[in-house]
C-alpha positions in Angstrom: 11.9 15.7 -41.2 15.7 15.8 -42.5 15.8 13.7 -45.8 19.9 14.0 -46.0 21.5 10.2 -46.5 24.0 8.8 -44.1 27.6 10.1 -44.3 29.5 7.2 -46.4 31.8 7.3 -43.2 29.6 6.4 -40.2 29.3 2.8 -39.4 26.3 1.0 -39.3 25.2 -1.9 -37.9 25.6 -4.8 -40.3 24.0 -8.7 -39.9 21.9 -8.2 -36.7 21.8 -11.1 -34.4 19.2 -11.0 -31.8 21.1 -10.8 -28.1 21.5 -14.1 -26.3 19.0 -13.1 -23.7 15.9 -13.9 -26.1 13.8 -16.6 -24.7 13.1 -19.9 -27.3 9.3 -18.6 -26.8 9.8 -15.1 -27.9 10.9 -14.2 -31.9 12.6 -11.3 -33.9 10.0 -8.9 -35.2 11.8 -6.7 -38.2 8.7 -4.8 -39.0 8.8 -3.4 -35.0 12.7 -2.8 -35.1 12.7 -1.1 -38.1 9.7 0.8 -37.1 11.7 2.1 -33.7 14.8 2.3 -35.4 13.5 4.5 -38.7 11.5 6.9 -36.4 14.7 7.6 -34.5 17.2 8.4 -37.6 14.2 10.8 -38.3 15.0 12.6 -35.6 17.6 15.3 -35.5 20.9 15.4 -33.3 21.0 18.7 -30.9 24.5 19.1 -30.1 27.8 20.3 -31.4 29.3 19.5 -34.9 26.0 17.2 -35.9 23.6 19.3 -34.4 20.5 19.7 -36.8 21.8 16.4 -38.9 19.6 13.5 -38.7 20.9 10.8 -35.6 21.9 8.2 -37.9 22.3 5.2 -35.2 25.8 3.9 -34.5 26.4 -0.3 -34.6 25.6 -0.2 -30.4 22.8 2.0 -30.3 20.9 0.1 -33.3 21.4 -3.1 -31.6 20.1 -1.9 -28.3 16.9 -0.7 -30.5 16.3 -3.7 -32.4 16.8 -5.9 -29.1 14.2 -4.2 -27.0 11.8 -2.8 -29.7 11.9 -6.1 -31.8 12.2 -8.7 -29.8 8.7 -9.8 -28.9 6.7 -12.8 -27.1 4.4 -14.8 -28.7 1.1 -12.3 -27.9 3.3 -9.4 -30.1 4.2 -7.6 -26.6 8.1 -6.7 -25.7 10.0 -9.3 -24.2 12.2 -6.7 -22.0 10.6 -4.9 -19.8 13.3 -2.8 -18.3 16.3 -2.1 -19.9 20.0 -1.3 -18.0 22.6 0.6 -20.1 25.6 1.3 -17.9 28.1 3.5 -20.3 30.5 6.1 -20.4 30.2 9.9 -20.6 30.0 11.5 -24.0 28.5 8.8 -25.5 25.6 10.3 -26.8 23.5 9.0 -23.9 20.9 12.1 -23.5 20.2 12.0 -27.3 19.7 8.2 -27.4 17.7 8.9 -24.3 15.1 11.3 -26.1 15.2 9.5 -29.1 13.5 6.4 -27.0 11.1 8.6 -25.0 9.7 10.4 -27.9 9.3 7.1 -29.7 7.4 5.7 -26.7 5.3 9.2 -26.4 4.7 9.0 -30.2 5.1 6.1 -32.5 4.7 2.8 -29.6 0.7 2.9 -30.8 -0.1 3.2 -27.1 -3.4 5.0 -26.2 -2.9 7.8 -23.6 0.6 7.3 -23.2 2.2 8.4 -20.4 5.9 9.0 -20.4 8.3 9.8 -17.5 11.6 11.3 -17.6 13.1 10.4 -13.9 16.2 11.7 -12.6 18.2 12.8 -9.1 17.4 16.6 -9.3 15.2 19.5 -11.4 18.3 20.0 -13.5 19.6 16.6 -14.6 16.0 15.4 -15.1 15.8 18.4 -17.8 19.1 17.8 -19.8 17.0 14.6 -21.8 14.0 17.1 -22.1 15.8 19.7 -23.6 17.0 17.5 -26.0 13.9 16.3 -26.7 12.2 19.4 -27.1 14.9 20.6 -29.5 14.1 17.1 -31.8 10.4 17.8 -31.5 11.0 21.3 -32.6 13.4 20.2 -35.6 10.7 17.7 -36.8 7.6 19.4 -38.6 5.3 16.2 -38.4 5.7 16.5 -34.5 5.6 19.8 -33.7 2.2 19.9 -36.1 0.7 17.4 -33.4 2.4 18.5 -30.3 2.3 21.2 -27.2 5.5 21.9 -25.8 5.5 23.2 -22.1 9.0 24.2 -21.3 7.8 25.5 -17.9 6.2 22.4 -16.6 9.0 20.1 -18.5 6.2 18.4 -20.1 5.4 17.5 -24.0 2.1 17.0 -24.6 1.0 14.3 -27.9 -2.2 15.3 -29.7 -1.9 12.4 -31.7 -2.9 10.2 -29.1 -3.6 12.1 -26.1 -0.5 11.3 -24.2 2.3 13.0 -22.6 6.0 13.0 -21.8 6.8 14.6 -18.0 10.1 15.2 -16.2 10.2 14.3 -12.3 12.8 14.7 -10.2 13.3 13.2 -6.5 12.8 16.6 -5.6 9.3 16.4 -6.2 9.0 13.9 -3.0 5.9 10.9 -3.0 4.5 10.2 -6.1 1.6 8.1 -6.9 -1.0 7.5 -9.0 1.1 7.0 -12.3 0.3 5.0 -14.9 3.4 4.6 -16.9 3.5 3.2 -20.3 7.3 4.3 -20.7 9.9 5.6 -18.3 13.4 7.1 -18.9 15.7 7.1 -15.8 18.9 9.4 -16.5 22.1 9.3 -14.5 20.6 6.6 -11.6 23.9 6.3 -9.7 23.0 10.0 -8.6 20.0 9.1 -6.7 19.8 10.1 -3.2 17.7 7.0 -2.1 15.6 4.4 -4.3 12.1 5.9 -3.4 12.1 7.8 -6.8 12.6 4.4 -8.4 10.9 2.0 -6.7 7.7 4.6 -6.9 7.9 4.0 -10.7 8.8 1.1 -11.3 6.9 -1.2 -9.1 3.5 -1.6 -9.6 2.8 1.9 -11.6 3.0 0.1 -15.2 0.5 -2.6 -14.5 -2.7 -1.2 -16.2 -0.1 -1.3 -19.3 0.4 -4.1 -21.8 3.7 -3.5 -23.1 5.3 -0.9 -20.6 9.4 0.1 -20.9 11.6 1.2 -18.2 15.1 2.6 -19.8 17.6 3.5 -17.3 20.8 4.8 -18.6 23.9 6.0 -16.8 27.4 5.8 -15.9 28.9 4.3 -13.1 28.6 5.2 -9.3 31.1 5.2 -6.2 28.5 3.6 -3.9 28.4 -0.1 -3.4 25.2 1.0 -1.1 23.3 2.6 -3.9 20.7 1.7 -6.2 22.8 2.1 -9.1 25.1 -0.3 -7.7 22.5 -2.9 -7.4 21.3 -2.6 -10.6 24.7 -2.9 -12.0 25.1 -5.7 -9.9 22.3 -7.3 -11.4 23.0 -6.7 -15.0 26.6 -7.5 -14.4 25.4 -11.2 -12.9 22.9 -12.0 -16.0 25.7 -11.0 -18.4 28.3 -13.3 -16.8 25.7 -16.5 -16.1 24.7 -15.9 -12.2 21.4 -14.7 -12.5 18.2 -14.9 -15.0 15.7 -12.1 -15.9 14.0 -12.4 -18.8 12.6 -9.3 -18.8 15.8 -7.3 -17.9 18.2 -6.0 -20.6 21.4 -5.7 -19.6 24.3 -3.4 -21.3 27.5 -2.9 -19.2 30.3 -0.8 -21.3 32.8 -0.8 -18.8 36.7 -1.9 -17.6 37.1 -4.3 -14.6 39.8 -4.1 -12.1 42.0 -6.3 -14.1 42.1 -4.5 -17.4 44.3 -2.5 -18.9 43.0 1.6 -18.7 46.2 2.6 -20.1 45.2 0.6 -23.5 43.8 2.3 -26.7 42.2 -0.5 -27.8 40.6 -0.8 -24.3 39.4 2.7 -24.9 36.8 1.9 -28.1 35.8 -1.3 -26.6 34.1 0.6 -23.7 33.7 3.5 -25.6 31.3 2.5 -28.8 31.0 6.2 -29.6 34.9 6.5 -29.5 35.4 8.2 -32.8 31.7 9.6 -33.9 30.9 11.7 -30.2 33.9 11.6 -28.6 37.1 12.7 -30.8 40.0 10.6 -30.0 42.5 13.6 -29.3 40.2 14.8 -26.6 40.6 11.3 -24.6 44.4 11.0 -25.3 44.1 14.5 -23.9 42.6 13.6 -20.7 44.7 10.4 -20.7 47.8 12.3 -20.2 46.9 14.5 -17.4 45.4 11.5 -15.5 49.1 10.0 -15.8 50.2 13.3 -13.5 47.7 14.2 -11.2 45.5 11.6 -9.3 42.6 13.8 -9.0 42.6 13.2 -12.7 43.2 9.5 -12.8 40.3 8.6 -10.7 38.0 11.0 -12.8 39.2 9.4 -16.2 38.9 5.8 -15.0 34.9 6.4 -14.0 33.9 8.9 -16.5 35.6 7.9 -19.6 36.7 4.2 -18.8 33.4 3.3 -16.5 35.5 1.3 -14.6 33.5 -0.8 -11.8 34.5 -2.9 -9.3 31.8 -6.2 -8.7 33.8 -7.3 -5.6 32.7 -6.6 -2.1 35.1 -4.0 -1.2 34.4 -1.2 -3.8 32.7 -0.4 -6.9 35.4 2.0 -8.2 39.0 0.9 -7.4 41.8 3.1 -8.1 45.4 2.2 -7.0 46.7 5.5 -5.8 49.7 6.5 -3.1 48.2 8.8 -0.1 45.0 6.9 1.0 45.5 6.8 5.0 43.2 3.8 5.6 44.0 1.6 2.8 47.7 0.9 2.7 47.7 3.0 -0.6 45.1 0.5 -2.0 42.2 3.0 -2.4 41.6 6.8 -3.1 39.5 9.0 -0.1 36.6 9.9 -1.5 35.6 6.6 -3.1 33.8 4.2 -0.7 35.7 1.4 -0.7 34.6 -0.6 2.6 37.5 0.8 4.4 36.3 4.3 5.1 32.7 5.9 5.9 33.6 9.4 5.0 35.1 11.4 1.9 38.4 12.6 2.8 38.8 14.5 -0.3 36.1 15.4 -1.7 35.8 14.8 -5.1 
């Protein structure tokens, strides 16, 4: 694997705190975070200017790690079940992604592991297999134990007789599973929940310590899964609701926040800097400011910006909507129309 030593500037996380969600019963187990969290800064980013360099974990990513691989109950088994990370594009979501199913394939000492990459269609499902067939092929101690089977989208671990799969809604009724670790890409893109509920429910009970990740950015259907999901994580973060055994992560604006501030920008952008350069965002700030098209696509794709009221998920004040007194843009459902006017 790479042996190069962190850049001098990239951040890293500094005086962990476990998140607020851990039950009195459960405990911080270093040895398990730092397990998850070395295996994946031995692992090698794919993409653009630090592809083949190892993924050194940024502040947000290493805290999501140590939460959900560290925090443990009293028999030694993960306290979350099923974590939510709602976030904006260019992130580094895909590699974080693969980074967590490759752990869960490889290094989560579970016998026959089976590990499913879920997502709408063939082609988003393989963008977090690609990925992780490019860090398997960077990393002489895995490829040494592993098959890869770029046909079938499927990984295969020697090591412990498991495998990592893609499936895709495509695929229609699926049963039979017996999932010890699942990574859901891009959920608000889900035609219906039958995908989800097919592995999620019921599929991971012949497993001790099973993990659902689902990580995505936000929807325009206050119908959807996604939406109830986000809904969910949204109401544990803010006090309404309590699941122990869900993780919630919501990077995002609400209605009442400024999208035009900079300072808004990193605090729903934690990559904002590292992934994303700045320049680009100012960039695509200034053509939102002159073309609406462009507004709404900034505000849900870099600003994640959600609605949790009744009447819309994604709210965007702009002139020319012919149902909502200029309140909403076409093509958005926002309560007020059944249709897609504009077809974004």
């Amino acid at each position: 694997m790479a042996r190069e030593t962190r850049p001098k500037d990239y951040p890293k996380l500094k005086n962990y705190q476990p998140t607020r969600f851990m039950l009195p019963t459960s405990h911080y187990d270093k040895t398990k975070a730092d397990r998850a969290v070395a295996f994946i800064e031995n692992l090698c980013h794919t993409k653009g200017k630090w592809a083949g360099k190892r993924f050194w974990l940024l502040p947000w990513q290493e805290q999501l790690i140590r939460d959900i691989f560290g925090i443990v109950k009293p028999d030694g088994n993960r306290q979350f079940r099923t974590a939510f990370v709602e976030i904006c594009k260019k992130v580094g979501k895909s590699e974080l992604a693969a980074a967590i199913a490759l752990y869960l394939l490889y290094a989560d000492n579970e016998p026959s592991a089976e590990v499913y990459g879920a997502a709408a269609d063939r082609q988003q499902a393989s963008i977090v297999f690609d990925v992780a067939r490019q860090m398997v092929e960077m990393s002489p101690a895995l490829m040494k134990r592993s098959k890869l089977m770029s046909a079938t989208k499927r990984i295969v671990n020697y090591g412990n007789a498991g495998f990592y799969q893609v499936l895709s809604a495509e695929v229609g009724s699926k049963h039979g599973f017996s999932i010890s670790g699942l990574v859901f890409d891009e959920i608000h893109t889900q035609p219906n929940r039958q995908l989800y509920d097919v592995l999620t429910k019921y599929s991971s009970d012949a497993r001790q310590n099973p993990l659902h990740f689902i990580i995505t950015t936000a929807g325009n259907d206050r119908h959807s899964l996604a939406f109830e999901l986000h809904t969910k994580a949204v109401d544990i973060l803010e006090g309404r609701r309590v699941d122990p055994t869900f993780y919630p992560v919501v990077y995002g604006l609400k209605d009442d926040e400024d999208w035009e501030d900079e300072a808004n920008w990193y605090r729903v952008n934690p990559s904002l800097g590292y992934t994303v350069d700045i320049e680009r965002l100012r960039d695509a700030y200034r053509k939102a400011k002159q073309n609406p098209a462009d507004e709404i696509t900034f505000k849900w794709l870099r600003m994640n910006l959600c609605s949790t009221g009744a009447a819309s998920w994604i709210r965007i004040t702009v002139p020319g909507c012919q149902r909502g007194a200029g309140e909403f843009l076409c093509g958005w459902y926002c309560g007020l129309c059944d249709q897609q006017q504009y077809g974004l």
